[in-house]
N, CA, C and O of each residue as an XYZ file, in Angstrom:
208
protein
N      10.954     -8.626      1.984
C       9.684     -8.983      1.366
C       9.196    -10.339      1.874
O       8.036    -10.686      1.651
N      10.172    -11.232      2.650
C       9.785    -12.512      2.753
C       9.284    -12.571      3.967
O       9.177    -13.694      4.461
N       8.853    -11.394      4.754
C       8.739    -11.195      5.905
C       6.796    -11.062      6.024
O       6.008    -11.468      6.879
N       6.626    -10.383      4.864
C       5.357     -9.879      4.662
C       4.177    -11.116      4.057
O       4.629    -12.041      3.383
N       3.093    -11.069      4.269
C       2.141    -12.219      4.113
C       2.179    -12.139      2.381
O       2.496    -11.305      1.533
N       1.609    -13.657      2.419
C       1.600    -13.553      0.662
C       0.874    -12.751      0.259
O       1.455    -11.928     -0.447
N      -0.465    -12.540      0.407
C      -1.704    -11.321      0.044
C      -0.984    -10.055     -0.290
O      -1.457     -9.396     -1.216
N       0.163     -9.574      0.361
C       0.600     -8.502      0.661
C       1.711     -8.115     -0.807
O       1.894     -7.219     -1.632
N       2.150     -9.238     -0.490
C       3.278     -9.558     -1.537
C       3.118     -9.484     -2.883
O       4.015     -9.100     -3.633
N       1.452    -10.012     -3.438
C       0.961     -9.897     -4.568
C       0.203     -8.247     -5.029
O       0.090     -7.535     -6.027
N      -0.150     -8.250     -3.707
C      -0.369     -6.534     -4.349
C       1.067     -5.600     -4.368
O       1.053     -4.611     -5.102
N       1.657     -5.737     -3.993
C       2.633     -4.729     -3.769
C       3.475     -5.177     -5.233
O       4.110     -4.266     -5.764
N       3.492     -6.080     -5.674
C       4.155     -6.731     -6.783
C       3.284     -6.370     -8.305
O       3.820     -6.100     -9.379
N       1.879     -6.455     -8.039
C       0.833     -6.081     -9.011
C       0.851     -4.460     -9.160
O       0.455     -3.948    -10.208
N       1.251     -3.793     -8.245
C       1.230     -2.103     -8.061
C       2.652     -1.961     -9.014
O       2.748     -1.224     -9.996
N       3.465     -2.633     -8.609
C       4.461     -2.473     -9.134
C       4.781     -2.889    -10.994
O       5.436     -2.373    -11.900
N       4.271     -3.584    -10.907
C       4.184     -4.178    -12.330
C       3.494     -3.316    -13.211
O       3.736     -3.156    -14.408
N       2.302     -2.576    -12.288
C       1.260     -1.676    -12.961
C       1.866     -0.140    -13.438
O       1.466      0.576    -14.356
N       2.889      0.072    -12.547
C       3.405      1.622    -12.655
C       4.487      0.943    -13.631
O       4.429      1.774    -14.538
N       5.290      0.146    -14.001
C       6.126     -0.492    -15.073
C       5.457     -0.442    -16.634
O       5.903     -0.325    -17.776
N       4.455     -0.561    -16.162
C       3.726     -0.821    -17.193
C       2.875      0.352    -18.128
O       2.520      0.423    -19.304
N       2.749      1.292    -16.819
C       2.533      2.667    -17.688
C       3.347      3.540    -17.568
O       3.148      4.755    -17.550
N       4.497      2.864    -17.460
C       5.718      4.131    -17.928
C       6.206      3.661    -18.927
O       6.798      4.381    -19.732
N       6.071      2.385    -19.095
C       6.365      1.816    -20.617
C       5.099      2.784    -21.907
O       5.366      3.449    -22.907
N       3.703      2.420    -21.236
C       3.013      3.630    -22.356
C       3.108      4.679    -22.423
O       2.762      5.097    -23.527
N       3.520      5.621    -21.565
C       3.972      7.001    -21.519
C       5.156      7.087    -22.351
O       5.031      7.757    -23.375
N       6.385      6.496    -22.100
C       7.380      6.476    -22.904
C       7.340      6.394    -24.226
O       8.177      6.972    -24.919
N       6.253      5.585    -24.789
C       5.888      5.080    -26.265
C       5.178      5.973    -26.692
O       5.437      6.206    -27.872
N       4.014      6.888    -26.084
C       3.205      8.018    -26.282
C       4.175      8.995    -26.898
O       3.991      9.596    -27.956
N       5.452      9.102    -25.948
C       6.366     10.286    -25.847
C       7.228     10.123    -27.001
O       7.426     11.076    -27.755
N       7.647      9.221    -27.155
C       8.378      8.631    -28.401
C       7.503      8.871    -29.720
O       8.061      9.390    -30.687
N       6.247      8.537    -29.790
C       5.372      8.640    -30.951
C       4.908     10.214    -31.364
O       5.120     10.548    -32.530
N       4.215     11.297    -30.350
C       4.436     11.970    -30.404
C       5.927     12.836    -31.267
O       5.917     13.265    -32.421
N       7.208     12.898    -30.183
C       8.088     13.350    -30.915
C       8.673     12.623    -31.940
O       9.641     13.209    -32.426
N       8.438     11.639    -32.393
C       8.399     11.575    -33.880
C       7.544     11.680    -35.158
O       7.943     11.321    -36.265
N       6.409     12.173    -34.920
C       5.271     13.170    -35.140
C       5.521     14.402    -35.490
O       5.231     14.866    -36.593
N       5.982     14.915    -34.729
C       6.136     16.600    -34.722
C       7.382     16.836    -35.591
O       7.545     17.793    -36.348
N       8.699     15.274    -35.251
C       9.832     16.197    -36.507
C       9.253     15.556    -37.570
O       9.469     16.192    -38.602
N       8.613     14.571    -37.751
C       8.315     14.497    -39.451
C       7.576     15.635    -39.908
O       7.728     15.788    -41.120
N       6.761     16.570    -39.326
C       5.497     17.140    -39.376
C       6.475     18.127    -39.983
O       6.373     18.495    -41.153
N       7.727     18.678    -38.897
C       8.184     19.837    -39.059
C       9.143     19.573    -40.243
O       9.518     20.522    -40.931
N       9.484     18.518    -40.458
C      10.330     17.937    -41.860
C       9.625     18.263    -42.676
O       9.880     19.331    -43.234
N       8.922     17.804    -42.926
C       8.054     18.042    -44.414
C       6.928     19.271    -44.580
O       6.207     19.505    -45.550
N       7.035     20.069    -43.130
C       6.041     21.319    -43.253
C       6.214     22.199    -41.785
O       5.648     22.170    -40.693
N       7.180     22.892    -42.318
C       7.707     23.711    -41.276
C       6.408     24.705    -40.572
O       5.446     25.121    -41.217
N       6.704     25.000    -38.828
C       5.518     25.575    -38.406
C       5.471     26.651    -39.157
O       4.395     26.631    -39.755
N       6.120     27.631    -39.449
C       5.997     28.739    -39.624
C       5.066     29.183    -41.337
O       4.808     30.275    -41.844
N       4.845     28.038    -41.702
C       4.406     27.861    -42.854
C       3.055     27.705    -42.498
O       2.306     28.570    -42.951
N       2.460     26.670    -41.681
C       1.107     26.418    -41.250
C       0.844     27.526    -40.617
O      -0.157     28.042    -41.115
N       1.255     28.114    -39.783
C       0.380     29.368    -38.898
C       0.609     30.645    -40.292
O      -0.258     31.516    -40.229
N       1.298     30.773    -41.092
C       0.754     31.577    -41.805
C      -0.469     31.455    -42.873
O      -1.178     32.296    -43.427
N      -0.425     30.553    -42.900
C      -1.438     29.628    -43.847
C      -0.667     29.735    -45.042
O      -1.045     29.179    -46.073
């Protein structure tokens, strides 16, 4: 990396930080979600809602 111009260095570092950064919100999406669905299914099983 110390080879490459600074300009270079900051984007490649900013790209990087950026994909860190939305796998951190994906992960938290994913996390929120499935803890969503077992409370949902805790306290109101599917098979109960699709029958009405």
């Amino acid at each position: 990396m110390r080879t490459i111009a600074g300009g270079q260095v900051r984007v490649v570092s900013a790209f990087l930080v950026s994909i860190g950064l939305l796998a951190l919100v994906a992960l938290a999406i994913a996390i929120g979600v499935h803890a969503f669905l077992a409370a949902v299914g805790h306290y109101a099983p599917w098979e109960q809602i699709w029958a009405g």
